[in-house]
C-alpha positions in Angstrom: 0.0 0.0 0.0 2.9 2.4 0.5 4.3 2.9 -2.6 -0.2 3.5 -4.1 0.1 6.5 -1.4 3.4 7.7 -2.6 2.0 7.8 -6.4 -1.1 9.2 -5.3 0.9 12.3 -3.9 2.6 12.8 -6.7 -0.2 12.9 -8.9 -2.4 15.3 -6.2 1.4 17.8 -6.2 0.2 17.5 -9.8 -3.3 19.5 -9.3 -2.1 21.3 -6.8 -4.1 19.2 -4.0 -1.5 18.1 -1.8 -1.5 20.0 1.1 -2.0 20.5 5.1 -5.5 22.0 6.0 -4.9 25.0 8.0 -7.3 26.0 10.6 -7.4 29.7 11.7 -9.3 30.6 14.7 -12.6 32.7 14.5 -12.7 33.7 18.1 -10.9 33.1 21.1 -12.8 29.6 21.9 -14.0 28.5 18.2 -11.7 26.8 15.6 -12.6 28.3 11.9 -14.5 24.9 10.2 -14.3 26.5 6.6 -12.8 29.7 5.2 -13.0 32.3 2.5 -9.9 31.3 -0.2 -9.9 34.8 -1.6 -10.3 36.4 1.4 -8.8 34.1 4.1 -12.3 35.1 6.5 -13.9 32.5 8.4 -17.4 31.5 7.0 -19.5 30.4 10.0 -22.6 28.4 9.1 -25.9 28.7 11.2 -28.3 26.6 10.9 -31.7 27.9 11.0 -34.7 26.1 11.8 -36.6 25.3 8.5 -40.2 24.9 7.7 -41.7 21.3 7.9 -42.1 20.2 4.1 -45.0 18.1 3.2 -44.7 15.0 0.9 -41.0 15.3 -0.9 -39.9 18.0 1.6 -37.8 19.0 4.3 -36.9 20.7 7.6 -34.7 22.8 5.0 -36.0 26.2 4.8 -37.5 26.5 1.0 -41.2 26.1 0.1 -43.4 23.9 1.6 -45.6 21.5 -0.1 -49.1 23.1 -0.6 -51.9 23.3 -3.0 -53.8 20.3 -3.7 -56.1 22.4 -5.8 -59.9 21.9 -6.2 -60.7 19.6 -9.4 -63.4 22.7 -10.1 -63.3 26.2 -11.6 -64.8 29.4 -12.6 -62.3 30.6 -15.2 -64.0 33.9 -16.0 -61.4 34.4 -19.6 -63.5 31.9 -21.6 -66.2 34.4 -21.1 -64.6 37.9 -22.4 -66.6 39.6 -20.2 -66.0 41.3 -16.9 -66.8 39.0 -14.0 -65.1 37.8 -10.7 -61.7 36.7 -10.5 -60.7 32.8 -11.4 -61.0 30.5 -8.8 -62.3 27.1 -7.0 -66.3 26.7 -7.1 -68.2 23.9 -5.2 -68.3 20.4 -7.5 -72.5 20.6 -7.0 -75.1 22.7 -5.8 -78.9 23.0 -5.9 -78.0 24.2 -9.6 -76.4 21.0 -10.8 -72.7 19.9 -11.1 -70.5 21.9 -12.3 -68.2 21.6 -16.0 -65.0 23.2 -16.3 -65.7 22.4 -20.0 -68.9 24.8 -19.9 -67.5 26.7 -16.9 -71.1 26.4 -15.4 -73.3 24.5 -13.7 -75.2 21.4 -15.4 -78.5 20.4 -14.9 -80.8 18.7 -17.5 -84.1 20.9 -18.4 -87.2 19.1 -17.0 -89.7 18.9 -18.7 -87.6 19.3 -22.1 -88.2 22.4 -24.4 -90.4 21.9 -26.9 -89.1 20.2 -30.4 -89.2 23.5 -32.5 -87.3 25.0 -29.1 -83.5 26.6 -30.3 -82.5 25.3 -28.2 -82.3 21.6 -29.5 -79.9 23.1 -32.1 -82.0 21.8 -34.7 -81.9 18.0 -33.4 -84.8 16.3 -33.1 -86.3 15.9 -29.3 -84.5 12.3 -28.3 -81.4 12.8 -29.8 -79.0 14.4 -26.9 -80.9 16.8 -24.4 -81.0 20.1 -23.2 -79.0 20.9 -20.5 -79.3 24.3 -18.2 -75.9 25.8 -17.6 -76.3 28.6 -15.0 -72.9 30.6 -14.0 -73.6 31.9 -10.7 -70.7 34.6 -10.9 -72.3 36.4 -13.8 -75.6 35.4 -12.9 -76.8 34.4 -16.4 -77.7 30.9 -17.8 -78.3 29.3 -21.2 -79.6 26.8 -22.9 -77.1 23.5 -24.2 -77.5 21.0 -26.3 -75.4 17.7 -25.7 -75.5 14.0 -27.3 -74.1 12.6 -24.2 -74.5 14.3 -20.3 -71.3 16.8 -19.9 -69.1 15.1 -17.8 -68.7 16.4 -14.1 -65.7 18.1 -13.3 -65.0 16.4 -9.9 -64.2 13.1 -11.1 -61.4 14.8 -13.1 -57.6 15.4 -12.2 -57.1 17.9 -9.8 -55.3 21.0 -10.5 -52.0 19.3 -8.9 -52.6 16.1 -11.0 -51.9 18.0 -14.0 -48.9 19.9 -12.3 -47.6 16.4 -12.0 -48.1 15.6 -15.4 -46.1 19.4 -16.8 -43.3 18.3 -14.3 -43.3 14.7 -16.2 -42.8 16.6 -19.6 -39.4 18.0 -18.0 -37.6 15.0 -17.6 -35.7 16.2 -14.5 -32.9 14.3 -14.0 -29.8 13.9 -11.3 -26.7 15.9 -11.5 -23.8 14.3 -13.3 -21.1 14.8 -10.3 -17.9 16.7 -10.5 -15.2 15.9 -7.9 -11.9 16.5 -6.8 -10.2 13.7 -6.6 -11.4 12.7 -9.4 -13.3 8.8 -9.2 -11.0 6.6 -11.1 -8.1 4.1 -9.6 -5.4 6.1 -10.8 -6.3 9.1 -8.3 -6.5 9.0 -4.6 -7.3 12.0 -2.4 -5.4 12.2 1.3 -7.0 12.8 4.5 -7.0 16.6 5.5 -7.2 17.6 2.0 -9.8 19.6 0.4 -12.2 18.0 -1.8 -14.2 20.3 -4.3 -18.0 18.3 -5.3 -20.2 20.4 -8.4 -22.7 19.9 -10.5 -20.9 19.1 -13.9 -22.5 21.1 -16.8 -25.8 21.6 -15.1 -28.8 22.7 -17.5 -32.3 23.2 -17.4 -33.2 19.2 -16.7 -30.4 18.8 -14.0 -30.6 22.0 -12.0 -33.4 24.1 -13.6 -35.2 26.5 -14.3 -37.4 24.7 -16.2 -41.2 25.6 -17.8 -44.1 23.5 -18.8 -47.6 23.4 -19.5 -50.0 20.6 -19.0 -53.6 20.6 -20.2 -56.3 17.5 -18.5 -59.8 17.8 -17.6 -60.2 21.3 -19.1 -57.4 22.5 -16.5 -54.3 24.2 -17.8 -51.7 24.4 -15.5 -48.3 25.9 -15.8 -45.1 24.7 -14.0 -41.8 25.7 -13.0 -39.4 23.9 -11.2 -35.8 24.7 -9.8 -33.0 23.2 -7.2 -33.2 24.4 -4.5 -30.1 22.6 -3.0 -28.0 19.5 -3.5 -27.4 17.0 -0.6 -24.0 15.1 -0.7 -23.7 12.2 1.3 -19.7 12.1 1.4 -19.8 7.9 2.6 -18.1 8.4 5.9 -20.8 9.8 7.6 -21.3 13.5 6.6 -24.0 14.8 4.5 -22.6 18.2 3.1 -26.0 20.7 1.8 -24.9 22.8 -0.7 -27.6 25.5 -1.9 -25.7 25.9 -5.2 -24.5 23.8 -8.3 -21.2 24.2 -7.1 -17.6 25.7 -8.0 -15.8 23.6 -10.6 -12.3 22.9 -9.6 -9.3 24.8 -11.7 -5.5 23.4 -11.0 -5.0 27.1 -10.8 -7.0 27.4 -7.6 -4.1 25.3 -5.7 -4.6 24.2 -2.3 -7.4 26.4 -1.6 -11.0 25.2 -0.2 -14.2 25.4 -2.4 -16.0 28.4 -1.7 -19.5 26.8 -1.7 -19.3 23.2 -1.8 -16.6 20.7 -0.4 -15.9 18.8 2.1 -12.4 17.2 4.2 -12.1 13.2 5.1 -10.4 12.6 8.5 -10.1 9.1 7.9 -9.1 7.3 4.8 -11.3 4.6 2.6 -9.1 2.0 3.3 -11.7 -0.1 5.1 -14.5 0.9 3.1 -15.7 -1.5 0.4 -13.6 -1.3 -2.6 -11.0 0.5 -0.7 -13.1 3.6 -1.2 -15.9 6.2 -0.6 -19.5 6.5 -2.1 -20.5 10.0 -2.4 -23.8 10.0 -3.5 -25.4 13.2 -5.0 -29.2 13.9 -4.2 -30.8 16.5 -5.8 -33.9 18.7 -4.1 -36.1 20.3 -6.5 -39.3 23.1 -5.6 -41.9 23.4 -8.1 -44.3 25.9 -8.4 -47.5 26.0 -10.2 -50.4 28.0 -11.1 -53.7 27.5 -13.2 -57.1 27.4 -12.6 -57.1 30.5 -10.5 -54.9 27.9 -8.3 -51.4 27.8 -7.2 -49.3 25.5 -5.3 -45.6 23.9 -4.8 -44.2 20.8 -5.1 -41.0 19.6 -3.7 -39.5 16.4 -5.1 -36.5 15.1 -3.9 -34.7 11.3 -5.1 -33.2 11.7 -8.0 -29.8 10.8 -7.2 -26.3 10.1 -8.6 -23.1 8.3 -7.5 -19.7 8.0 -7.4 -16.6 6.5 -5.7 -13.2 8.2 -4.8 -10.3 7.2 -2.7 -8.7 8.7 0.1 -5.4 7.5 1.7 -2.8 8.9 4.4 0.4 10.6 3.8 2.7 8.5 5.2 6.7 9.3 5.6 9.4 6.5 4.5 12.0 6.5 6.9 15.1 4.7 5.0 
């Protein structure tokens, strides 16, 4: 194993990785955990208690999950004309149940019109029916003519449904990882180095923002979703949150710590299972959404990628 480590420091010298960690004091009684590399200032995390987060969520600080949205609507735009604003309506009433479709309520006219009625839209009495649709907001009705009974809008998806099926249309996807050491068993890492994790090339599927629109039931709904941090589990016990994709390592950047995203091993991989770490990259999204005078939030979290790299110990050869 000795001469692996001594290659393995040669090839860190290399990138400019193979160094002491040096700890600076940021006040008379507290050791600095993580400093500024430009600036040499001690960053001092505090963590804040976050709002609960309902299915997919967290205790970490961003958007809840809310809005289950009412499966019926009064959408006053497919009206052109002046009326109250958009939003959730009762599924029935003492008028009838309502349609999104007809953005009204439905009730069948009893006793039918008569057969020269307009109404009938020139089909003959039998053939369909005639259906009331009354709009409570406006306070108008009219007279329909269907071959089959509108369908009720409460058996249809709800507002959130189709939010789930625009967030299927953006094929969201995990992070591909970028880490110093790099995987691979030509590189190794050393314990009290600094090790520098990213989001590779992140785009619109991997780290957002990213737009759709979904259309079901008559509902339209419009979703955007965006990280709102990545979660690395570094395999020896630490989970490292990182509410950004992440600075991508240069050689030119020397010995210095990440400025938003890394961690240090105290302990080498040795008696980990293939003589190495699993750092495992989780990705937490937020998704908002609005339609149907509606709006609500999603989080999703799961999508996840992984990697291995190796960290040894410096040791010194005496001869």
């Amino acid at each position: 194993m000795r001469p692996l480590v001594r290659v393995a420091v040669a090839l860190l010298v290399a990138t400019g990785l193979a160094s002491v960690v040096l700890l600076s004091a940021a006040s008379a009684d507290t050791v600095c955990q993580q400093a500024d590399p430009a600036t040499g200032t001690c960053i001092i995390w505090v963590e804040v208690p976050g709002h609960p987060g309902g299915p997919g969520g967290g205790d970490d600080g961003g958007p809840t999950d809310a809005g289950s949205g009412a499966s019926c609507y009064w959408d006053p735009s497919k009206q052109g004309v002046p009326g109250p604003p958009a939003g959730p309506v009762p599924c029935t009433t003492a008028s009838g149940y309502w349609s999104n479709t007809y953005n009204c309520y439905i009730s069948p006219v009893d006793p039918p019109p008569p057969a020269d009625d307009p109404a009938w839209q020139g089909h003959d009495p039998g053939d369909g029916a005639v259906y009331e649709c009354y709009q409570p907001q406006t306070a108008m009705f009219i007279y329909v003519w269907a071959q089959d009974p509108p369908p009720g809008s409460g058996t249809g998806p709800t507002p959130r449904e189709v939010a789930q099926l625009a967030i299927d249309q953006m094929h969201l996807s995990a992070i591909d990882i970028g880490i110093v050491p790099e995987p691979g068993p030509d590189s190794i890492g050393l314990v009290g180095m600094p090790v520098w994790m990213w989001a590779k090339a992140p785009n619109e599927h991997t780290f957002g923002p990213i737009t759709a629109t979904a259309s079901a039931g008559g509902i339209t709904i419009t979703a955007t979703a965006n990280v709102l941090d990545l979660t690395w589990d570094m395999g020896d016990g630490t989970a490292v949150v990182c509410d950004s994709a992440g600075t991508p390592y240069q050689p030119s950047y020397g010995r210095k710590d990440s400025p938003d995203c890394g961690h240090t091993y105290k302990t080498s991989s040795a008696l980990q299972a293939d003589d190495a770490y699993t750092v495992t990259a989780t990705s937490s999204w937020v998704i908002t959404w609005a339609g149907a005078g509606q709006t609500g939030t999603i989080r999703l979290d799961g999508l996840t990628r992984s990697t291995q790299i190796r960290i040894g110990e410096a040791q010194v050869l005496v001869n």
